[in-house]
C-alpha positions as CSV (number, residue, x, y, z in Angstrom):
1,X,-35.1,12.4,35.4
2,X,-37.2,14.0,37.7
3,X,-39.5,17.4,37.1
4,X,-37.4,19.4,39.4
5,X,-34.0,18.8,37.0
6,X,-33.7,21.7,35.3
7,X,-30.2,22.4,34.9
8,X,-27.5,21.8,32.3
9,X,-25.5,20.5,35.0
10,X,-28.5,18.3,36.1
11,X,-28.8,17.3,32.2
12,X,-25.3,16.4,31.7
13,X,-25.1,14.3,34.7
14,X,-27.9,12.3,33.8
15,X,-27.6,12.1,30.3
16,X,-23.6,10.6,31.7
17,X,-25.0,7.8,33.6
18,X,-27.6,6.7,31.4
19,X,-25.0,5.9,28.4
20,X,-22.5,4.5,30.9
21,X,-25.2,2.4,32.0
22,X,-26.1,1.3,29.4
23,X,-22.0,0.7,28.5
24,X,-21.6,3.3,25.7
25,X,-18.0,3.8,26.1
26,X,-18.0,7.7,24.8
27,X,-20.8,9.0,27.2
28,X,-19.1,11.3,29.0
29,X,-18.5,12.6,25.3
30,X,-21.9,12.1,23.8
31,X,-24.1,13.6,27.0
32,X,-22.1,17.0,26.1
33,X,-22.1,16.9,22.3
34,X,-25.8,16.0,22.3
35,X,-26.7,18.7,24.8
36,X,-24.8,21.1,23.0
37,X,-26.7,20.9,20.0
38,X,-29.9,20.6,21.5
39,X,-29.3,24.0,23.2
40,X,-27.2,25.4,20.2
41,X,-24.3,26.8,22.2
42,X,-20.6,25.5,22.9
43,X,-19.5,23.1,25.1
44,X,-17.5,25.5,26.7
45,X,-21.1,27.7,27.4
46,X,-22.4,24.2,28.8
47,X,-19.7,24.4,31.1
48,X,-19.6,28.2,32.6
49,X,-23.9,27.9,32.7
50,X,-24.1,25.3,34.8
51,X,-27.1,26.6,36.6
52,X,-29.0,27.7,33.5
53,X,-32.5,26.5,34.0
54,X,-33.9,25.1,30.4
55,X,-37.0,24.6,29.3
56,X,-39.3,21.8,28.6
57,X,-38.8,21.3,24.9
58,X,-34.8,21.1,25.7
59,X,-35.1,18.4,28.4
60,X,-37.3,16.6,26.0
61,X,-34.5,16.7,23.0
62,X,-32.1,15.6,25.6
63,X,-34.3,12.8,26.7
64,X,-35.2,11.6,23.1
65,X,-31.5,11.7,21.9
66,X,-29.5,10.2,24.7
67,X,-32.2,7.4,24.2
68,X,-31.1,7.1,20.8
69,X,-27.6,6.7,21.5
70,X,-28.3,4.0,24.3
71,X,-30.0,1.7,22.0
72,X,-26.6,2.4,19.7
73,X,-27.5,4.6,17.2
74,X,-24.3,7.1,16.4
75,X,-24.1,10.4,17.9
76,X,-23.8,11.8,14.4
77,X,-26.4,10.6,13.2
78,X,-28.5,12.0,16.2
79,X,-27.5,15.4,15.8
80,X,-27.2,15.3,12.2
81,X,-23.8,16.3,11.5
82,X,-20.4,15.1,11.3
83,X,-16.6,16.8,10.9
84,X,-14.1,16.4,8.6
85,X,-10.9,18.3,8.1
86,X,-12.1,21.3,10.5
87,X,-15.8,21.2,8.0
88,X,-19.0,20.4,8.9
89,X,-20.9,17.8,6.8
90,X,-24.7,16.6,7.1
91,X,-24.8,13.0,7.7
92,X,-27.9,10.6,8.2
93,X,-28.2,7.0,7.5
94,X,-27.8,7.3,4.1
95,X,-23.8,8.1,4.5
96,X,-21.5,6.6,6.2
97,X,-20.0,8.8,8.5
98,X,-16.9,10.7,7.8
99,X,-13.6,9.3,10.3
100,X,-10.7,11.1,11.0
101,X,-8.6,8.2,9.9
102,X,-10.1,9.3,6.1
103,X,-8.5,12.6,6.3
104,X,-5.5,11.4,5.6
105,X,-6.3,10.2,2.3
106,X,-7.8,14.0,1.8
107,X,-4.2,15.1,2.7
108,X,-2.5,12.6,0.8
109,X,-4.9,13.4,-2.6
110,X,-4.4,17.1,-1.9
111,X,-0.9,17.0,-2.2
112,X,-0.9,15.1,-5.0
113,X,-3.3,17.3,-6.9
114,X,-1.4,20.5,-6.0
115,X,1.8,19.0,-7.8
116,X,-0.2,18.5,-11.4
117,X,0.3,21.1,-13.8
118,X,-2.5,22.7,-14.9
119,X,-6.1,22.0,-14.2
120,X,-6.5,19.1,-12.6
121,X,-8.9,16.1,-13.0
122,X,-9.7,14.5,-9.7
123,X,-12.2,11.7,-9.0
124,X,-13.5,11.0,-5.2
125,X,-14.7,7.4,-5.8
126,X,-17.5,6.0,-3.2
127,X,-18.2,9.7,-2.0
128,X,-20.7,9.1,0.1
129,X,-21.3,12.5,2.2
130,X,-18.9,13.7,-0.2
131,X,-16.5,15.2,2.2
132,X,-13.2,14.3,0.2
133,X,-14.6,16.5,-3.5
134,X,-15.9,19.2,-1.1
135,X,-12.2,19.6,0.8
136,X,-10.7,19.5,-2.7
137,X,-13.0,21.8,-4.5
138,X,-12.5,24.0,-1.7
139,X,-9.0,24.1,-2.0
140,X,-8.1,23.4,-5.8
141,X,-9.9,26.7,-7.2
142,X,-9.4,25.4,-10.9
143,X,-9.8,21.4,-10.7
144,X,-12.7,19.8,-12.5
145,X,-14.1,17.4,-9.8
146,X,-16.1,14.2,-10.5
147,X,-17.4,12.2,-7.8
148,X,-19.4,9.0,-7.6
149,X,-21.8,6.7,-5.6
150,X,-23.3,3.6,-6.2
151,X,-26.1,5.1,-4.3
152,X,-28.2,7.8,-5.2
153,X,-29.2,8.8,-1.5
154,X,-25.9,9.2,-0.7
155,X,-25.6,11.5,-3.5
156,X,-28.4,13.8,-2.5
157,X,-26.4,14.1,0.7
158,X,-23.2,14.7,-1.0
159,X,-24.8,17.3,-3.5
160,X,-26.2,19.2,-0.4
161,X,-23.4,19.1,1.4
162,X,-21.4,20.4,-1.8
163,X,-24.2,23.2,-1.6
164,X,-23.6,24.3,1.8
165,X,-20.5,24.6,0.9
166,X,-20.7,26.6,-2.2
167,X,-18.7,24.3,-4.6
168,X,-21.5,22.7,-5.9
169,X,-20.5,24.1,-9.3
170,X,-17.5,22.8,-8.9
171,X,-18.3,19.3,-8.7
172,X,-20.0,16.3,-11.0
173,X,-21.7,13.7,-9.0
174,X,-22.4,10.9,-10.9
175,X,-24.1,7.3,-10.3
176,X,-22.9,4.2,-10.7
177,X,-20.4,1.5,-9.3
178,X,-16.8,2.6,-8.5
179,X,-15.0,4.3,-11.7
180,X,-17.5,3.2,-14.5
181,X,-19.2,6.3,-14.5
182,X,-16.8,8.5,-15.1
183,X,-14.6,9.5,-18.1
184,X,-11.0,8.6,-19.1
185,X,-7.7,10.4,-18.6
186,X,-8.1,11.8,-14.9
187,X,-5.0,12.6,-13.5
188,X,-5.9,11.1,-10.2
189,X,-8.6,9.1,-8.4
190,X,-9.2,8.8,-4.5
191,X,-11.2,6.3,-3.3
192,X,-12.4,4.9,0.1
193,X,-13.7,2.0,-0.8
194,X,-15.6,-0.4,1.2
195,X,-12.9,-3.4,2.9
196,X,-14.8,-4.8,5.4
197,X,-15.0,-8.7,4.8
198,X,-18.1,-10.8,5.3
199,X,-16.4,-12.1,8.7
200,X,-15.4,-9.2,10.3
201,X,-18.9,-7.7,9.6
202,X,-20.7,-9.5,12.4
203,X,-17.9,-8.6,14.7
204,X,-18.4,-4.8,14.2
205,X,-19.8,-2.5,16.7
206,X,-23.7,-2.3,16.6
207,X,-23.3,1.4,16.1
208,X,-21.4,0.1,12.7
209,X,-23.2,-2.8,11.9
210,X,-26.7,-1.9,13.1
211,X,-26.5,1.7,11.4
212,X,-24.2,2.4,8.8
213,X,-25.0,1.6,5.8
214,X,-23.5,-2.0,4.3
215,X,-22.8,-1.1,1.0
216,X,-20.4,1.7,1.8
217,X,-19.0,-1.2,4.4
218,X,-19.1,-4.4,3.2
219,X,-16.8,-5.5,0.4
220,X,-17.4,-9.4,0.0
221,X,-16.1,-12.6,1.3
222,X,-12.2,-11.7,1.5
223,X,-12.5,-7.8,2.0
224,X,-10.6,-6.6,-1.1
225,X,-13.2,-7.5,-3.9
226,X,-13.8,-3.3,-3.9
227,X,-9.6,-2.6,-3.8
228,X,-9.3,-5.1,-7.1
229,X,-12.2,-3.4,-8.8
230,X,-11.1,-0.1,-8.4
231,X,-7.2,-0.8,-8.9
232,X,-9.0,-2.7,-12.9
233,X,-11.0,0.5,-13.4
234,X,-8.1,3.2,-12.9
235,X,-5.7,1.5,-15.3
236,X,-8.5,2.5,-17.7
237,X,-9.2,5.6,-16.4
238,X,-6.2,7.2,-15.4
239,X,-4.0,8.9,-18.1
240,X,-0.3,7.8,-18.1
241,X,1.5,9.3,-15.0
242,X,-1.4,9.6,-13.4
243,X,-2.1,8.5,-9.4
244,X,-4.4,6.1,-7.6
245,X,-4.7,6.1,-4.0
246,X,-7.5,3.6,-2.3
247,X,-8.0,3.8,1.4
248,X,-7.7,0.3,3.1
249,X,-8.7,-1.9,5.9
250,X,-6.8,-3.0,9.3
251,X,-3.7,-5.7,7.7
252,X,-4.6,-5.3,3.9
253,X,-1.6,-3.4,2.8
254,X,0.4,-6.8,1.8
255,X,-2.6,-7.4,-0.6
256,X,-3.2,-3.8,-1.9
257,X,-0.1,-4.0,-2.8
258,X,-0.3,-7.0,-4.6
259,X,-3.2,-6.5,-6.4
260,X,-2.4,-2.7,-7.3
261,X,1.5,-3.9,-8.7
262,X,0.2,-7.5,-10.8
263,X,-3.2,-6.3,-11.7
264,X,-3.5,-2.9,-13.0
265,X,-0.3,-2.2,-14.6
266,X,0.8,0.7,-12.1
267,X,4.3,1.6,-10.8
268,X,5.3,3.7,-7.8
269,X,3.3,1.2,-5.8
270,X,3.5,1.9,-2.1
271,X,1.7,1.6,1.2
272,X,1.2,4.9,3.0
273,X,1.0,5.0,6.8
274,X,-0.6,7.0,9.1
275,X,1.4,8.7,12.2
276,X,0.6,6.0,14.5
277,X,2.2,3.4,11.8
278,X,-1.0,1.9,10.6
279,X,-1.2,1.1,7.1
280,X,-3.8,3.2,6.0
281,X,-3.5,3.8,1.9
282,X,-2.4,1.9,-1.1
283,X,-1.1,4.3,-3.5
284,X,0.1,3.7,-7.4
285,X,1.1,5.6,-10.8
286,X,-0.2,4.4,-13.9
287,X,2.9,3.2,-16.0
């Protein structure tokens, strides 16, 4: 980029070719999401300030980021920040970062909680940025909220995130693998586990594989070792009537649904779609 380009429109353009150069599918995308952050306004300002001369230190955070995203790293982790159900969450490399195919299991457990009388007791299991607690204790004024994290990293970013938030109060983050943390008669538990199998991991994009962190991704050798866990810990955990619901992978619904119905005791067993028909969560009552 030469010394005389000094324009968003200038910046966009090249900031464009450089990811579709480089074959970043979402450039178009990225080049306006990172320049809007750099700059701090909309991308609708980007738009009617085409013109708007910027200065040095703004070219130089465009030219460090869109560098960043060629050699793969995500977007959200460039800028820092991620969205989830119409929130913003802090995300680095810590977290996995939040997908909108996840907010349906926020719907799904939302809807579920509303429909327990009383106070509710909700875990979000494998929180990591812990978008799923912050939506709920958001919305469920009186729930007590425990969520969990095999990695205490990801925690600090959930716990901040809860901060920002202002439900931090509202939530208990606690450490440890899957359910084993947390106490006994919950009346439901979300999870989004990880259910990515060894083999499919070296197939996934480099901005998955490269970046993300594995242990919020990879599950083991088959791809449901995290599903069977979970589905043995909340027939301990759950109180009688109480709901499970597990996000899964791409085809796993046939096994979900076999491990959550011989396993773990639960009834009610179903696979919940998403619009587009995928199978996207396995869902159970304890019996």
């Amino acid at each position: 980029m030469s010394a005389e380009a000094r324009t968003v429109e200038d910046g966009l353009g090249w900031a464009r070719r450089v990811l579709e150069e480089a074959g970043v599918s979402s450039a178009r995308a990225d080049a306006e999401l990172i320049l809007e952050v750099c700059l701090g306004v909309s991308k609708a300002y980007l738009y009617a300030h085409r013109e708007r001369e910027l200065a040095a230190e703004k070219w130089a955070c465009l030219r460090e980021w869109v560098f960043r995203r060629r050699a793969r790293e995500p977007v959200w982790y460039i800028i820092g920040r991620a969205w989830f159900m119409a929130l913003e969450f802090l995300v680095d490399r810590r977290v996995l970062i939040p997908r909108n195919e996840t907010e349906l299991l926020a719907q799904e457990a939302l809807k579920e909680a509303e429909a327990i009388e009383g106070p509710a007791r909700i875990a979000d299991v494998c929180t990591g940025s812990g978008c799923i607690a912050i939506f709920l204790g958001l919305r469920l004024k009186n729930a007590k909220i425990f969520a969990t994290d095999i990695s205490a990293d990801a925690l600090d970013v959930a716990r901040e995130n809860a901060r920002r938030h202002g439900v931090l109060e509202a939530i208990t983050f606690l450490q440890g693998s899957y359910l084993e943390p947390l106490p006994s008669g919950l009346d439901m538990v979300a999870a989004n586990p990880p259910y990515v199998s060894s083999e499919e991991m070296k197939s996934l994009p480099a901005e998955v594989r490269d970046y993300e962190p594995h242990e919020a991704l990879l599950a083991g050798p088959t791809g449901t070792e995290a599903i069977e866990a979970i589905a043995a810990q909340a027939a301990d955990k759950l109180r009688v009537g109480g709901v499970l619901l597990m996000e899964i992978g791409f085809r796993q619904g046939e096994e979900a649904l076999r491990i959550v119905k011989e396993r773990s005791g639960f009834t009610e067993v179903e696979i919940v779609k998403d619009l587009a028909g995928t199978e996207r969560i396995a869902r159970g009552r304890k019996g």
